[in-house]
KOLVEXKE-803685 format. One record per residue (C-alpha): residue number from 1; y, z, x. Coordinates in steps of 0.02 Angstrom, whole numbers. Layout:
<gutors>
GUTOR  pos      c2      c3      c1
GUTOR  NUM       Y       Z       X
...
</gutors>
This chain:
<gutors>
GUTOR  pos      c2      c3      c1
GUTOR    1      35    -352   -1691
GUTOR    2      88    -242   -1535
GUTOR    3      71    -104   -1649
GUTOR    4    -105    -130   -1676
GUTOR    5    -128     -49   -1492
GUTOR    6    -110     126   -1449
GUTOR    7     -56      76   -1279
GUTOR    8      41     -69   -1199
GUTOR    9       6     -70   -1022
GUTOR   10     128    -186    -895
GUTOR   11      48    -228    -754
GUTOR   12    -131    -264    -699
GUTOR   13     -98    -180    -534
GUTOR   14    -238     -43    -498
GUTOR   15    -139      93    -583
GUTOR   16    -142     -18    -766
GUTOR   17    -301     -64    -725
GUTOR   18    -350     126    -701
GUTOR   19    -268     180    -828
GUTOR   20    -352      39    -966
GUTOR   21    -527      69    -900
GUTOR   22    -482     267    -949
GUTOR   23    -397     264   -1114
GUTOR   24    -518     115   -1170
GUTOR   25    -668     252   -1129
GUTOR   26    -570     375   -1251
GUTOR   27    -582     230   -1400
GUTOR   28    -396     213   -1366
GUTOR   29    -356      11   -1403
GUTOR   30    -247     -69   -1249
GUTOR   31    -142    -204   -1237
GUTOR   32    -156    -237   -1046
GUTOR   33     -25    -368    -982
GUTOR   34      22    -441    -816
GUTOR   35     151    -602    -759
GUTOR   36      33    -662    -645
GUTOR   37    -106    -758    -674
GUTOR   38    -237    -632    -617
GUTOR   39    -293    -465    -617
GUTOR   40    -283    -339    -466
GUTOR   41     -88    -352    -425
GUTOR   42     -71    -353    -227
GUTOR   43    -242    -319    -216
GUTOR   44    -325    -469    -282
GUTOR   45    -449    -595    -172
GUTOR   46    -531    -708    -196
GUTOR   47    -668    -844    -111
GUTOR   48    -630    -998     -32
GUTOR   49    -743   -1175     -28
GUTOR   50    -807   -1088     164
GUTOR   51    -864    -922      70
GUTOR   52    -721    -824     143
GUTOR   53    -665    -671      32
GUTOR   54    -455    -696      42
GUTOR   55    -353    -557       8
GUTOR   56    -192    -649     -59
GUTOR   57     -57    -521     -34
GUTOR   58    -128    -478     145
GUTOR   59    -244    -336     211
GUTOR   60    -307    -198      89
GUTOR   61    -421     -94     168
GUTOR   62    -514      53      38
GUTOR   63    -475     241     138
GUTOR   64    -444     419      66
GUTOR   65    -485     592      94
GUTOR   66    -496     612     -75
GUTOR   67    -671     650    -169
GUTOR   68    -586     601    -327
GUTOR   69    -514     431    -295
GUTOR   70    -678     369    -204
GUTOR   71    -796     421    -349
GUTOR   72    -703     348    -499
GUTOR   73    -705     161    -400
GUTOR   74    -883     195    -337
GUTOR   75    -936     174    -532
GUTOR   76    -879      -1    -516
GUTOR   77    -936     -47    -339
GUTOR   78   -1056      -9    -196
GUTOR   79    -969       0     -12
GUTOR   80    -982     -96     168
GUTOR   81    -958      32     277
GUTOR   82    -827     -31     387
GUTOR   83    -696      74     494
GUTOR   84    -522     -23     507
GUTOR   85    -460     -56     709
GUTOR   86    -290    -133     750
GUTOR   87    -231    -182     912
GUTOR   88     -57    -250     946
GUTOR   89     -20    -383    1064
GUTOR   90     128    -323    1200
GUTOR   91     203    -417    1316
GUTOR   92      17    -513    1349
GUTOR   93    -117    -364    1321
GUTOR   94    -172    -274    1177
GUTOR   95    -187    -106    1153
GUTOR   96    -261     -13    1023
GUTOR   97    -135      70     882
GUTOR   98    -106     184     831
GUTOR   99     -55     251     995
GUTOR  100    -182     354    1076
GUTOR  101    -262     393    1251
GUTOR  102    -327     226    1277
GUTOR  103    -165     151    1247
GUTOR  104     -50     266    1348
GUTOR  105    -163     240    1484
GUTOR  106    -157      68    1497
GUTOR  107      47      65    1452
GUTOR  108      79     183    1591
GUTOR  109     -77     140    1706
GUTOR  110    -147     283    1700
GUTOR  111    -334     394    1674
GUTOR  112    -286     547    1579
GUTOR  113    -472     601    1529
GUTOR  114    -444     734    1406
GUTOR  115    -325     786    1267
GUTOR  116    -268     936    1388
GUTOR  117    -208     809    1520
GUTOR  118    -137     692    1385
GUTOR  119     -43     815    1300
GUTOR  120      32     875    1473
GUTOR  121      93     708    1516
GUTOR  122     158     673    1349
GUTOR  123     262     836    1341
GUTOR  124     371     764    1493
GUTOR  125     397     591    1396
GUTOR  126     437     685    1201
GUTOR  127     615     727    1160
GUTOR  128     662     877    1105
GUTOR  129     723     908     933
GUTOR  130     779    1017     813
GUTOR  131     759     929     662
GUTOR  132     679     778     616
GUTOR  133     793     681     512
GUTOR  134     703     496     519
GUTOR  135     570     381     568
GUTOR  136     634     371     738
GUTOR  137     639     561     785
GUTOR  138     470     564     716
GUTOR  139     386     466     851
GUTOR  140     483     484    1007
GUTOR  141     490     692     954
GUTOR  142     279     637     970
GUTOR  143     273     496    1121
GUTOR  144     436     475    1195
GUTOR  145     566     337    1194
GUTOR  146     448     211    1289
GUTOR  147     309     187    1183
GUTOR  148     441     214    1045
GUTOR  149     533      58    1108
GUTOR  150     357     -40    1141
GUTOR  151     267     -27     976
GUTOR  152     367      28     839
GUTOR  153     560     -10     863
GUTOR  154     567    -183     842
GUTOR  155     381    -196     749
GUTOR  156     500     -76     618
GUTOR  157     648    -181     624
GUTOR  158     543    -349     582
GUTOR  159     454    -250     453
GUTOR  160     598    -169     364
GUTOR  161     742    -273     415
GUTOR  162     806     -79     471
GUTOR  163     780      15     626
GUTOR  164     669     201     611
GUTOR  165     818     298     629
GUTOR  166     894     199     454
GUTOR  167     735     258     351
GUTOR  168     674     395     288
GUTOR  169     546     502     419
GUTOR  170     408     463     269
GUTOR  171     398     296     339
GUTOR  172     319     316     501
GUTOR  173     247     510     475
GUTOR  174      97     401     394
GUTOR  175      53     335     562
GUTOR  176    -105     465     614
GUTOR  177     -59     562     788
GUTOR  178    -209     530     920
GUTOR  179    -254     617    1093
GUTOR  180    -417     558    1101
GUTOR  181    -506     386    1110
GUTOR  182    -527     365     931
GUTOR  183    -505     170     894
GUTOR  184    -509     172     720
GUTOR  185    -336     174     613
GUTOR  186    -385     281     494
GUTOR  187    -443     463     507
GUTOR  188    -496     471     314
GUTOR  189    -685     544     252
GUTOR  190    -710     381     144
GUTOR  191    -689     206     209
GUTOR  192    -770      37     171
GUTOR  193    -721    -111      80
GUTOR  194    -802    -159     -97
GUTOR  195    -960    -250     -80
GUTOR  196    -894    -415    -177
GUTOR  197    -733    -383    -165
GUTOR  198    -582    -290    -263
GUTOR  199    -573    -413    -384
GUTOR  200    -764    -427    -444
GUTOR  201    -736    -218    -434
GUTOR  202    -570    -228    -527
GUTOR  203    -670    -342    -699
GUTOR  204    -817    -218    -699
GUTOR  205    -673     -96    -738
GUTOR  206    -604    -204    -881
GUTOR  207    -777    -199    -972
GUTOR  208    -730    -131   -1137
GUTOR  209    -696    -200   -1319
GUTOR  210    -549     -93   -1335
GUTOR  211    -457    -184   -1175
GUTOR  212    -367    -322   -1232
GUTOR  213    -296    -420   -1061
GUTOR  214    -155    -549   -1066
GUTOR  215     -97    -661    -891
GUTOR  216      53    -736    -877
GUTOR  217     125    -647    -980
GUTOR  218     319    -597    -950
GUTOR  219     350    -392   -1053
GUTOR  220     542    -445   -1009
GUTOR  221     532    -589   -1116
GUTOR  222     474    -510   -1289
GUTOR  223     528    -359   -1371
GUTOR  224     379    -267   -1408
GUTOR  225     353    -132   -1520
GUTOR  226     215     -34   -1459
GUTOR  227     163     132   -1486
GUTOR  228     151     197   -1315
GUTOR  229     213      91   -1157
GUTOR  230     139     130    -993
GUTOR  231     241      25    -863
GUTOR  232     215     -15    -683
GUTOR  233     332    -149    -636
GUTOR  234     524    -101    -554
GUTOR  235     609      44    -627
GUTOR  236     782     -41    -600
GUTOR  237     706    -200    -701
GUTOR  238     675     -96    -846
GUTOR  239     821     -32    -851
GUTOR  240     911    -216    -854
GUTOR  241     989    -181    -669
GUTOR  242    1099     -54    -757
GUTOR  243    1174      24    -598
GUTOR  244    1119    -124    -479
GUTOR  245     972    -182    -378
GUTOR  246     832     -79    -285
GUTOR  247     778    -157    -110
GUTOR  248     601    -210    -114
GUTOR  249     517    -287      67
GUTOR  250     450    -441      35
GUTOR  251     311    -549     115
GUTOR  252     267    -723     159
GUTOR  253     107    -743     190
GUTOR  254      47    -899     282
GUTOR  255    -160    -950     275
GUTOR  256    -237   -1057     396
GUTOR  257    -421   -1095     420
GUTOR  258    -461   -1084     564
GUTOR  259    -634   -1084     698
GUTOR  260    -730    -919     667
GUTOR  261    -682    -838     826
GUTOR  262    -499    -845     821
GUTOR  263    -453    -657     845
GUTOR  264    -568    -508     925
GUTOR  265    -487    -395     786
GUTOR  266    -486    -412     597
GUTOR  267    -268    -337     609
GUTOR  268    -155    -399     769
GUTOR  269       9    -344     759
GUTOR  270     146    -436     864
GUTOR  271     304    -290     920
GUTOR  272     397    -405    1032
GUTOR  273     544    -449     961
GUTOR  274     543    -638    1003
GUTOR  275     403    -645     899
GUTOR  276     470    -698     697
GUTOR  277     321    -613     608
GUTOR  278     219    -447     597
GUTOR  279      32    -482     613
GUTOR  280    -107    -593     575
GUTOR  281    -261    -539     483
GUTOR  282    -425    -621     512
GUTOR  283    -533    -598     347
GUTOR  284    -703    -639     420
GUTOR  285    -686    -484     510
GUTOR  286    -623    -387     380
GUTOR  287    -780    -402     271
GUTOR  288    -887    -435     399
GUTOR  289    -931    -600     336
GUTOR  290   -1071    -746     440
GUTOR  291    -958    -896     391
GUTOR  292    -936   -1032     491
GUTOR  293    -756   -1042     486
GUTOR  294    -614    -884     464
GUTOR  295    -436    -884     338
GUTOR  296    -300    -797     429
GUTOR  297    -142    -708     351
GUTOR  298      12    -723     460
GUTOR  299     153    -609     375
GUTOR  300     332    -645     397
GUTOR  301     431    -536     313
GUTOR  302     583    -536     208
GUTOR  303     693    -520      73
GUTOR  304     659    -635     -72
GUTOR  305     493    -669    -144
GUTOR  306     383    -548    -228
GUTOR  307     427    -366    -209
GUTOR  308     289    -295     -93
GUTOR  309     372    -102     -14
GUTOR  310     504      17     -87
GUTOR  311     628      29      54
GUTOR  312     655     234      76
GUTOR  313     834     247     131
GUTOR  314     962     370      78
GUTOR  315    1028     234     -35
GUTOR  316     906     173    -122
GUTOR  317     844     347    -149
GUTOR  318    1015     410    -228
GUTOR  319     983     257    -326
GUTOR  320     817     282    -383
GUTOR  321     877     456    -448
GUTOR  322     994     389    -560
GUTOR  323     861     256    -648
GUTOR  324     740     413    -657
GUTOR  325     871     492    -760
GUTOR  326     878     358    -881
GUTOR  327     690     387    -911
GUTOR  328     729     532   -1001
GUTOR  329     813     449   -1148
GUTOR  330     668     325   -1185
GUTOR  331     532     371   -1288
GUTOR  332     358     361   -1259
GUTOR  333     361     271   -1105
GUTOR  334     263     306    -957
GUTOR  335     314     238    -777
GUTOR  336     184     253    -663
GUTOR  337     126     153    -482
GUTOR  338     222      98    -342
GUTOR  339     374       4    -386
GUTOR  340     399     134    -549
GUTOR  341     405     271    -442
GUTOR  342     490     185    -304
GUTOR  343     364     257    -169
GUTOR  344     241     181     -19
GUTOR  345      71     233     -86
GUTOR  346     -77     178     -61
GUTOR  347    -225     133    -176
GUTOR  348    -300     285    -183
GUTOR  349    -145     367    -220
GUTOR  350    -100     245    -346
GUTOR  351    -287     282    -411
GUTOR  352    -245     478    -421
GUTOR  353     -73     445    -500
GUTOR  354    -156     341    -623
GUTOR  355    -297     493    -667
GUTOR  356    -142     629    -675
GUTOR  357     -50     542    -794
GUTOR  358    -223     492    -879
GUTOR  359    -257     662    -918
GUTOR  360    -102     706    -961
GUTOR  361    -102     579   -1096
GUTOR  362    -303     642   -1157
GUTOR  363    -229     818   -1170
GUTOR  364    -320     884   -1015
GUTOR  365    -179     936    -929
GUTOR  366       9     971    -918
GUTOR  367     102     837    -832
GUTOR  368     157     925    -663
GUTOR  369     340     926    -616
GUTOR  370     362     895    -444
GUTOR  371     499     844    -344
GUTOR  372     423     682    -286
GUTOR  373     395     630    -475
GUTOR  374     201     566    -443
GUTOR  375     233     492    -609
GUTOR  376     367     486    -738
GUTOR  377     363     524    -915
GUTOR  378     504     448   -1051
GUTOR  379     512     621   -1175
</gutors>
């Protein structure tokens, strides 16, 4: 019976998965369920006949500044120490992204030396504004139009099927600002991938008597009668579609085995225009692995498949505001993770969501009303 749980979790993504692992610990009995056949949502891998760790919804790469996030998944996994670096491929050279000193000095051909000198030069290439209104004013307000129209125009446009200036200035403010050398993408305190993997990390988690899980499993084609519903899949799904579809990016990825030295760099993105997808991961590199041969990811995006990025544009975010006034009127019912909340998180933000709401629901806190709704409660 569905009732026999105190919580019915949808979605084996990392926020269910945190959010089992938690309430399990409290003696709480969960019903954890997922369509898929597998645990981990878009951050499942797995290994292939060559030993190669594959992550099958592309990269995932473990960074936060946040204390909090990286203790609660170091109880389930020691870490490889590994610092991300991209490079995109332009017009026959790569240089290193995000943008930084190197990079504007081989774009422009020149040898700024310092951040002083940098800054200078950029100042004469910025433009001027008074208000940033969207992704686009956010980095030519920062580099110019140049490197704008090099890097991120059309790498945006494959991405989101939308120029910068159609979405929101969130978008592309995640992108790290550099002046110095630094070839490393992120800028976070705590980096590394999981020694064996998310996955292995992800069943360690699942370790309790009071976690039931089910795969393949559809919540939309049952009507369950639980006690408490914690739900992670699309808002506008839950809702049946009531006031029409949210747009959700969506990815095909493409795997080829291939000779172990394929690529220099674990992530090479591909901004030309002429070029159909986004970038092509090597997973050899990205866990460091001493296989013989490599798996590569090529992504091409688009719009049908499975939903992989919210798409923050004025419209979809006056519709997202009317499904998260419906969740008002539904009773005990949680919506929590990315494609409940409609935002572009990543894991450890999912992971922090997942603790808020967590101890929210263990009485240790209020649940905290913000405008950006980190999670939403039905009253």
């Amino acid at each position: 019976m569905d009732t026999d749980y105190d919580y019915l979790i949808v979605g084996a993504g990392i926020t269910g998965l945190t959010l089992a692992h938690n309430l399990a610990n409290d003696g709480k009995k969960v019903l954890l369920i997922d369509k898929r056949d597998h645990i981990g949502g878009n951050c499942y891998d797995y290994r292939d006949k060559n030993g190669v760790l594959i992550q099958k919804y592309g990269p995932h790469i473990f960074h936060t500044p946040h204390k909090r996030a990286f203790d609660f998944l170091s109880k389930f996994t020691t870490w490889k120490p590994y610092k991300h670096k991209v490079v995109a491929f332009y017009r026959g050279k790569l240089y290193p992204v995000p943008i930084n000193r190197d990079t504007v000095n081989l774009f422009y051909n020149k040898d700024f030396k310092n951040e002083v000198e940098l800054k200078a030069f950029l100042d004469t290439k910025a433009k001027k504004l008074k208000k940033i209104r969207n992704s686009e004013d956010v980095v030519i307000s920062r580099f110019g139009v140049e490197l704008f129209d090099a890097f991120v125009k059309n790498y945006t446009k494959k991405a989101w099927d939308h120029y910068p200036d159609e979405l929101d200035k969130s978008v592309l403010e995640r992108l790290p600002i550099r002046y110095d050398t630094n070839p490393h993408y992120f800028n976070d305190g705590y980096q590394g991938m999981p020694s064996w993997g998310f996955t292995h990390l992800f069943r360690k988690m699942l370790r309790n008597q009071n976690i039931t899980v089910k795969l393949n499993t559809d919540f939309f084609k049952k009507r369950w009668k639980a006690k408490n519903i914690i739900f992670t899949g699309k808002i506008d799904q839950f809702f049946g579609y009531r006031y029409g579809k949210l747009d959700y990016r969506c990815i095909k990825f493409v795997f080829r085995t291939r000779k172990k030295d394929f690529q220099e760099y674990c992530v090479v993105n591909y901004p030309d225009n002429d070029v159909k997808y986004t970038r092509i991961t090597d997973f050899r590199r990205l866990f460091m692995l001493k296989t013989k041969r490599t798996v590569t990811c090529t992504e091409y995006p688009m719009w049908k498949g499975l939903p992989c990025y919210p798409v923050p544009n004025k419209a979809n975010h006056a519709l997202f505001k009317k499904y998260l006034a419906l969740t008002k009127n539904v009773k005990n019912v949680y919506f929590a993770g990315r494609l409940a909340t409609y935002r572009y998180i990543n894991m450890d933000q999912a992971v922090l969501d997942a603790l808020d709401l967590y101890d929210h629901l263990s009485k240790k806190q209020p649940i905290k009303e913000i405008p950006t709704q980190k999670y939403l409660t039905g009253k």
